[in-house]
C-alpha positions in Angstrom: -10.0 -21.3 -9.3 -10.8 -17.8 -8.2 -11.8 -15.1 -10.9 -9.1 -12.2 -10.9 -10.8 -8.5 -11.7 -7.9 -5.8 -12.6 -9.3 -2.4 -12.5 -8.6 -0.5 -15.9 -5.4 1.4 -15.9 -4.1 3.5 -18.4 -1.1 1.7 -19.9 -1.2 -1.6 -18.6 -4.5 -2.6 -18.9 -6.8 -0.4 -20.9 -9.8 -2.0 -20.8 -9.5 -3.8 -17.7 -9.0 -7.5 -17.8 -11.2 -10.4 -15.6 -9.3 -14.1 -15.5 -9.0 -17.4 -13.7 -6.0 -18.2 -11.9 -5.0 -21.1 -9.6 -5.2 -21.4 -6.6 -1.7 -21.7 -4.9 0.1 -19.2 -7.5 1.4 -15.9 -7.0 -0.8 -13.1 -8.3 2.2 -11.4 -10.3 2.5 -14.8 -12.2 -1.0 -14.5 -12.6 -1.0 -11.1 -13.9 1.9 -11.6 -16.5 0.4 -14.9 -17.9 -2.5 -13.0 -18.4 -0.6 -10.3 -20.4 -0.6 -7.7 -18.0 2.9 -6.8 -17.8 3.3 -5.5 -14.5 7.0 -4.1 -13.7 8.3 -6.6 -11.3 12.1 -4.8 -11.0 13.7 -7.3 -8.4 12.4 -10.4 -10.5 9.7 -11.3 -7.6 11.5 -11.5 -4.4 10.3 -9.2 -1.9 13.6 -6.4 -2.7 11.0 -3.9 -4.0 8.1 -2.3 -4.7 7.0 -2.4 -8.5 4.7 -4.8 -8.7 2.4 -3.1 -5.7 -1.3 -3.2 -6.1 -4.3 -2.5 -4.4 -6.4 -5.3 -3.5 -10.4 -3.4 -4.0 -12.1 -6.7 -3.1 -10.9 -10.4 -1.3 -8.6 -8.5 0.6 -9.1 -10.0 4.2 -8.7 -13.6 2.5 -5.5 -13.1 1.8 -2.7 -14.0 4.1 -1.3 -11.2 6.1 1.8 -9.3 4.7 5.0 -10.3 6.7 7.3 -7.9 7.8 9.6 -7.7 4.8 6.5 -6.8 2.7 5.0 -4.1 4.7 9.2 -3.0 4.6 8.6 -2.8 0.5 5.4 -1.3 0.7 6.5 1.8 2.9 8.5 2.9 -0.6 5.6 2.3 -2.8 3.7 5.1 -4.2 -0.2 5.6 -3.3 0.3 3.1 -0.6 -3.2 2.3 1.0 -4.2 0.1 3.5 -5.1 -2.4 1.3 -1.9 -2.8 -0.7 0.1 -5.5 -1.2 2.9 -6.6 -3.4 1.7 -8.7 -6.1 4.9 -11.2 -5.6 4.0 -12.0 -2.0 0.2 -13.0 -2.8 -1.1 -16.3 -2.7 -3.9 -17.2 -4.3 -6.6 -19.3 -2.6 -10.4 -19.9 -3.3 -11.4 -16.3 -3.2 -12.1 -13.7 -6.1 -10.1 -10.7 -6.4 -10.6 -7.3 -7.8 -7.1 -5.4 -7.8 -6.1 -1.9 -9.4 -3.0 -1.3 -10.7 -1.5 1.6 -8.9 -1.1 4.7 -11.6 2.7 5.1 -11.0 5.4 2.6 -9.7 8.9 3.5 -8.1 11.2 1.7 -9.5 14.6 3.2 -7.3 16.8 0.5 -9.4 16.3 2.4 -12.9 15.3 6.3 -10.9 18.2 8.6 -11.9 20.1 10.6 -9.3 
């Protein structure tokens, strides 16, 4: 079971947080069991880009984005070259430090 780090942020998760996840579960779901309610707009499938974050540490044992991901993650704010969207991760064997990006875009709720 890998150990999941999340990086303090402001709202979501003051104090930072440090849990266990399995292996084989998205890291979103791992997130909100773990009470950090990460905005997650198009219900986990791939249609946006709330629930980005940025993978600090275990990044290159993760399995590559595909190309609908990388589509997501080109509307995301603070995009860096480790960012994923929490929805599309698997988790394996390895630990994980992520940080929760300061500001989401959330184009569904945004008004005109």
């Amino acid at each position: 079971m890998p150990l999941i780090t999340v990086l303090p942020h402001p709202s979501l998760c003051p104090d930072g947080a440090s849990f266990t996840a399995r292996s084989g579960a998205f890291l979103c779901d791992a997130l909100l069991r773990n009470g950090i309610n990460l905005e997650h707009a198009c219900e986990k499938s791939c249609a946006c880009s709330t629930c980005h974050v940025i993978v600090r540490t275990g990044f290159d044992s993760l399995t590559p984005a595909a190309e609908d991901e990388e589509d997501q993650l080109d509307r995301a704010w603070g995009v860096e070259a480790k960012s994923r969207l929490s929805c599309q991760v698997v988790l394996r064997q390895d630990d994980l430090t992520v940080e929760l990006p300061r500001y989401t875009l959330n184009l569904a709720s945004e008004h005109s």
